[in-house]
N, C-alpha and C positions, 0 to 999 in steps of 0.2 A: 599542551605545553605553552602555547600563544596566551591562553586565559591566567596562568600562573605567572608569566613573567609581569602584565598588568596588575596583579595585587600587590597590594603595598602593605607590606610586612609591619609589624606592631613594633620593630626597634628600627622603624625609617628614618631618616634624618630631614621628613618633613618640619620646614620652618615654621608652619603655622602651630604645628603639635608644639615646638617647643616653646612658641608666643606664646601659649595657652597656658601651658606649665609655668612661663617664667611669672606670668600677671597675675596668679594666683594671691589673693591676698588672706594672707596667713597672718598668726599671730607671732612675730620677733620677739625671742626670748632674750636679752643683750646677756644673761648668766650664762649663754653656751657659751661668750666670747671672752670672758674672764677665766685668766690661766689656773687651775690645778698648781695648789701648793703642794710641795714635798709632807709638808708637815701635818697636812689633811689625809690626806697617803697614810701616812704613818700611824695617826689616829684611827682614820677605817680600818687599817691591818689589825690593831691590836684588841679593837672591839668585834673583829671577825671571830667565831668562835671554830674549834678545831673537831674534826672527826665530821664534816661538811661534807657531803656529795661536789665534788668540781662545780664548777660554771663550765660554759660552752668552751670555755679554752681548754678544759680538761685536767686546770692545774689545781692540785690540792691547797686550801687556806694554809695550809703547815706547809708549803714551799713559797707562797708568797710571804709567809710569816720573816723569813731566813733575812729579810733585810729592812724590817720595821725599826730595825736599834740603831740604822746608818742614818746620821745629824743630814748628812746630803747623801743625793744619790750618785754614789760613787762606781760602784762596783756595776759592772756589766749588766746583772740582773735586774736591778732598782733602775736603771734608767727604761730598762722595757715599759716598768710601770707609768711613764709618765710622760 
C-alpha cells in the first residue's frame, strides 16, 4: 500500500508536467480564432449530400438540413450549430 500512494498518477497535477506541456512550440493556426459565419453553415448544409451514414453525433444530413433556408439562426436548432 506504502509503494502505491508514492506513484504519481499520469493525470497528477505536477507543475513541471504542465511547464512542459505549456512551452511546447506548436504551430498557431489564427483561422481557429476567426468566428464561423451563419452563411458558411448554410452553404456546407446544402452541399451536404442526403442518405449519408451520421457523423459521431449521430444526427442525419436530412435533420441538419431542416434549418439551411433560416437567413439567421433563429430557431433553437440552428443555434446548436454554431
Amino acid at each position: 500500500m506504502e509503494l502505491a500512494s508514492k506513484e504519481k498518477s499520469v493525470n497528477s497535477k505536477d507543475p513541471e508536467k504542465l511547464r512542459l506541456l505549456m512551452n511546447r512550440n506548436e504551430k498557431y493556426y489564427v483561422e481557429c480564432d476567426i468566428p464561423i459565419e451563419w452563411r458558411k453553415i448554410r452553404i456546407g448544409l446544402k452541399k451536404t449530400p442526403n442518405n449519408k451514414a451520421p457523423d459521431t453525433d449521430q444526427i442525419s444530413s436530412e435533420i441538419w438540413k431542416i434549418v439551411q433556408d433560416e437567413e439567421a439562426p433563429g430557431s433553437n436548432f440552428a443555434k446548436i450549430e454554431i
